[in-house]
N, C-alpha and C positions, 0 to 999 in steps of 0.2 A: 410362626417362623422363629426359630432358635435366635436368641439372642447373639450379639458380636461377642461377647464376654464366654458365652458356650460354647461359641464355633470355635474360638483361639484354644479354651481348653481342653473341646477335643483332639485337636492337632498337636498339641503340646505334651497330651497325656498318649496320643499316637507315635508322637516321631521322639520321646523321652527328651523334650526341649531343655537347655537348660540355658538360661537366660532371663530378659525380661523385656516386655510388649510395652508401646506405649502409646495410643490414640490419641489425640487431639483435635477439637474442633475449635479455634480460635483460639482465649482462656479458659475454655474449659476440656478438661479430661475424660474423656468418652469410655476407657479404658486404659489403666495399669496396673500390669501382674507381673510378678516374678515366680520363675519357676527354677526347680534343680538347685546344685549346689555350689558353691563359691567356693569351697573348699572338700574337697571330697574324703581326705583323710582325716580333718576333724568334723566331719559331716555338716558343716556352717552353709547354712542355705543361702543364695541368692535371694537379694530384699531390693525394693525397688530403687534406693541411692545406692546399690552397689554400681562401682568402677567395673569399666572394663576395657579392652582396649577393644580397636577398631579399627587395626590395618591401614589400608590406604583409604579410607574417611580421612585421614591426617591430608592429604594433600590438598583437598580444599582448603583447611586451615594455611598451609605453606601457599596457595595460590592468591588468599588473602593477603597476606603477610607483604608480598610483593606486590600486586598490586597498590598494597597503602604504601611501599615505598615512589611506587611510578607517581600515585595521586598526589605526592610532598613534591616531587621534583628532582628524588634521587636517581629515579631510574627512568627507562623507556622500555614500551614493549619493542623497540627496533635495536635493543643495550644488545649489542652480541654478548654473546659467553665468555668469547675468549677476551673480551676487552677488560674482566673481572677477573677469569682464572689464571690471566697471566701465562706460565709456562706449565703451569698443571693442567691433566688432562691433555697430552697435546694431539689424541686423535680425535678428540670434539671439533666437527669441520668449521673454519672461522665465518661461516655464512649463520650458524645459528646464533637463532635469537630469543633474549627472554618469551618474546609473544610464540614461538617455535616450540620451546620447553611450555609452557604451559598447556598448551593444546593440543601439546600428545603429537608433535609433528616435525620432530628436531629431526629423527634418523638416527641418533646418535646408538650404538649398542650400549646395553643394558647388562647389570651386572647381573639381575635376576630376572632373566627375560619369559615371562608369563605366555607368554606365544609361543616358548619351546614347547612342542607339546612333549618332548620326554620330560619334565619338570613335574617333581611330587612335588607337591604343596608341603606336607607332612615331612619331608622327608629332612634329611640336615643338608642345607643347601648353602650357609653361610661357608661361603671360601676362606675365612680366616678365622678365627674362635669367636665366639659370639661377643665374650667380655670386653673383646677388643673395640668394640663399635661403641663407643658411647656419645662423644663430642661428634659434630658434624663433619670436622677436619678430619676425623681417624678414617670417615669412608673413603677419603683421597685410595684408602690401599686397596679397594674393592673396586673402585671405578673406571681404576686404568685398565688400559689393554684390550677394550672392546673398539673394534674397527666399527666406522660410520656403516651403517646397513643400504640407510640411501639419501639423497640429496636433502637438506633442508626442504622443508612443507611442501615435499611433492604428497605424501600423504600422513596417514593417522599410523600409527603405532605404539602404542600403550609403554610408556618407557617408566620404569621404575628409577632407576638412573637418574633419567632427568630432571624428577623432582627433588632428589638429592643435590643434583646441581643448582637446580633452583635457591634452595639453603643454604648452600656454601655462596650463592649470589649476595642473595639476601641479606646472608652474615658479615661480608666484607662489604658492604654495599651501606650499608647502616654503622657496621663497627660496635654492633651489640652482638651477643650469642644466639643463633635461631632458636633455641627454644626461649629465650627470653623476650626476645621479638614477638615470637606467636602468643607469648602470656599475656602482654603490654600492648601488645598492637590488633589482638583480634579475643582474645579469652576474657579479658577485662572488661572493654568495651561491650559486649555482648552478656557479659553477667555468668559466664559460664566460670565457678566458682569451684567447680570439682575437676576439673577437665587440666590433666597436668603431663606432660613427660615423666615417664615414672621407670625407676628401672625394676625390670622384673626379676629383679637380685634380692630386692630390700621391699615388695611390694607393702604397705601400710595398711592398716586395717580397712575394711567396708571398701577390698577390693578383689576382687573374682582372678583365679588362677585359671591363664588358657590350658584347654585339654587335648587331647588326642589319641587315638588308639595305635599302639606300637604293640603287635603281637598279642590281640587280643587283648591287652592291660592300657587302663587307661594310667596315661603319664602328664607331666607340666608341659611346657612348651619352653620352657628355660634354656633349653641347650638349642631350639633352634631357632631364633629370632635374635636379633641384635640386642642385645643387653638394656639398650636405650634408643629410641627409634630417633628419627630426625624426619627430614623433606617429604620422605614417601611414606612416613606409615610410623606406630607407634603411640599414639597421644591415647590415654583414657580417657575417658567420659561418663558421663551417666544420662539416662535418659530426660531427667528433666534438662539439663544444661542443653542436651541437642534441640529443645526445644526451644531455650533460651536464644540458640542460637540463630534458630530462623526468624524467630520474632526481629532479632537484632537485624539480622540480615536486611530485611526486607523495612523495618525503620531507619535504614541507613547508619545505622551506628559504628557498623567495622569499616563501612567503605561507603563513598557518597552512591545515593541511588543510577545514576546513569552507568557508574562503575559495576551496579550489579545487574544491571542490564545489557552492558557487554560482558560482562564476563557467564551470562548464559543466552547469549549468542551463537545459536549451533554454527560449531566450527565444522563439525565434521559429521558424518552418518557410515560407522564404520560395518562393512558387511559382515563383521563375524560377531556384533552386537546387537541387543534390538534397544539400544536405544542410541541417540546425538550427544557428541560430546563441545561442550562448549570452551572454558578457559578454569579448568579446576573442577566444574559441575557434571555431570551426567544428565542430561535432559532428556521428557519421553517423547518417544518414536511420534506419537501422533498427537499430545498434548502440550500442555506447559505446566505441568509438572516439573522439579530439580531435588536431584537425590545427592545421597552420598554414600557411599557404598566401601566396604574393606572385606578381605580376607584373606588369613595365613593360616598357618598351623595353630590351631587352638584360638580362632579367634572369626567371629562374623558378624557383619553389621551391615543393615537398609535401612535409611531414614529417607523417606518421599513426604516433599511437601507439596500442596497445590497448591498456588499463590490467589487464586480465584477464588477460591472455596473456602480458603482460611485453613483447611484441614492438612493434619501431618500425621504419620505413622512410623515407628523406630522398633525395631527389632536388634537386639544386641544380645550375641551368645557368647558364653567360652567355649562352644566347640567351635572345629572346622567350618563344620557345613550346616551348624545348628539355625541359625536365624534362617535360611531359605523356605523349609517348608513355609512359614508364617509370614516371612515377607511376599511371598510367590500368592499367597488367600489375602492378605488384605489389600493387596496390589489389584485383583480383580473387583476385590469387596469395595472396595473405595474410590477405582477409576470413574471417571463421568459415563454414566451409564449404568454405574453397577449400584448395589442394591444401598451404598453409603452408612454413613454411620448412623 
C-alpha cells in the first residue's frame, strides 16, 4: 500500500498544487509538505511556516472573539444588532440577533452574496476599491443597502455580511479594534504566533502571494480582495499555528469548554451543503468532526479535526481552488472507516 506521503504527492504533482499539507495525529506530525511557489516571479518556493491567507476560516476566529465577549458578560447571544449599530445599517431587521449572525440565520442581505450564483469568485467583486477596506468601520460603505432576504432564524444562509457585522459588534462592544481583539483574545491565547491581519499591500516576508488565472496569466489577488480583511475572512496563518489552534480549542484556552461545545452544536443542516453548521464551525454530515474552511480569489483552505481521534488534516493553498483536490483525499483517507493515518 502506497504510503500517505506518496498518495499527497501524487495528487499534488497531478493537480500542480501549490500550497502546503499538514497531518496530525495528536503531537505528532504524520505528514508536512509544501509544495509550489510563494512567489512566482522571484521563483521563492512555498516552505512549510510559509503565511498564507484563508478566506472565511477568519470567521471562526471572529465567532471566538464574541463569544469570549458573551462569556465576560458584555454580550448575549439574544444582543440584537441594532441595539450596537445604533443608526447604521438601518435595513438590518431589529429582530436580529448576535446568536442569528453567527449561525448563518440573521436573513440579513449580503454584500458578497455566495449564493448568487452569477458571482465569479475570481472576478473584481469589491464595490468600492479594494484599498479602501482596511479598518472594520470602512465596511459600513459596503454593507448598506442590502434589503432583509427573510425573517430572522427562519433558516440558514450563508451571509458574508454578517460576520462583518459581527466585528463592528464586537469592536464597539469591547472598545478595542477587531483585529486586536482577535490577537489578544483568541491568537495569544492559543499560541498561534504567526496568524496576523496582514495587508496584502505590504505583505512581509515567509508570506505566500494569492494567485489566479486572468486570461491565461497567472496574476496576485491584490486588486481583488480587501486590502485588509476583518469579520469574514482575511487573517493568515500557517499550518502549524492551525494546529496550535485546535489543541487550544479543545483545552479550553480561547473559550471555556461548555462554550465550545455549544458553539458546535449543529445549528442547522443546510441542503445545498454536505455538511451542519453550528455557531462559527462547519460540522460533518454524519460524524463529529469541525472544520474550517475559506475561499476567494487566490486563496484556499480545509483544516478537519476529529476530536475522538486526536487527528487533524490542513491543506492551505495560494490558488482558488488549489487545496480541494487534497482536502476532498484525505477527508476520505481519514474519515472513520477509511484507511487512516
Amino acid at each position: 500500500m502506497p504510503s500517505l506521503e506518496s498518495e499527497l504527492d501524487a495528487i499534488a504533482a497531478e493537480t500542480a498544487f501549490s500550497g502546503v499539507v499538514r497531518v496530525d495525529r495528536g503531537d505528532e506530525i504524520v505528514v508536512a509538505k509544501a509544495y509550489g511557489l510563494a512567489h512566482r516571479g522571484y521563483g521563492i518556493p512555498n516552505e512549510i511556516d510559509t503565511r498564507f491567507g484563508t478566506a472565511s476560516a477568519t470567521k471562526t476566529l471572529t465567532a471566538l472573539a464574541v463569544v469570549g465577549l458573551i462569556e465576560r458578560g458584555q454580550l448575549e447571544l439574544s444582543t440584537s444588532a441594532r441595539s450596537v449599530l445604533g443608526a447604521d445599517l438601518p435595513l438590518v431587521h431589529e429582530d436580529v440577533t448576535v446568536e442569528h449572525l453567527l449561525a448563518h440565520r440573521s436573513g440579513i442581505g449580503d454584500y458578497l452574496d455566495e449564493n448568487d450564483p452569477e458571482i465569479d469568485v475570481d472576478g473584481y467583486v469589491m464595490p468600492v476599491p479594494v484599498h479602501e477596506l482596511a479598518a472594520t468601520e470602512d465596511y459600513l460603505a459596503v454593507l448598506g443597502g442590502h434589503l432583509q432576504k427573510f425573517d430572522p432564524g427562519e433558516r440558514f444562509s450563508y451571509c458574508n455580511g454578517g460576520y462583518v457585522v459581527l466585528a463592528l459588534i464586537a469592536e464597539r462592544t469591547s472598545g478595542m479594534p477587531y483585529h486586536d481583539l482577535v490577537a489578544q483574545r483568541v491568537c495569544e491565547p492559543a499560541g498561534m504566533v504567526d496568524t496576523a491581519f496582514l495587508r496584502s499591500d505590504e505583505l512581509p516576508g515567509r508570506t505566500a502571494l494569492g494567485y489566479l488565472q486572468v486570461d491565461g496569466t497567472w496574476r496576485t489577488n491584490v486588486l481583488h480582495l480587501p486590502v485588509r480583511g476583518t469579520g469574514d475572512g482575511g487573517i493568515y496563518t500557517t499550518v502549524a499555528d492551525v494546529h496550535s489552534f485546535w489543541t487550544a480549542l479543545y483545552d479550553g484556552r480561547i473559550v471555556p469548554p461548555e462554550w465550545v461545545a455549544e458553539m458546535v452544536r449543529p445549528r442547522s443542516e443546510p441542503p445545498e451543503h454536505d455538511e451542519r453548521y453550528g455557531l462559527g464551525f462547519w460540522l460533518g454530515a454524519g460524524d463529529d468532526t469541525v472544520s474550517l474552511e475559506g475561499m476567494d480569489a487566490g486563496v484556499s483552505f480545509k483544516s478537519v479535526h476529529d476530536p475522538g481521534a486526536d487527528v487533524t488534516h490542513t491543506v492551505i493553498s495560494n490558488t482558488t481552488d488549489g487545496a480541494w483536490p487534497l482536502a476532498r483525499f484525505l477527508r476520505g483517507r481519514l474519515a472513520p472507516g477509511g484507511q487512516g493515518v
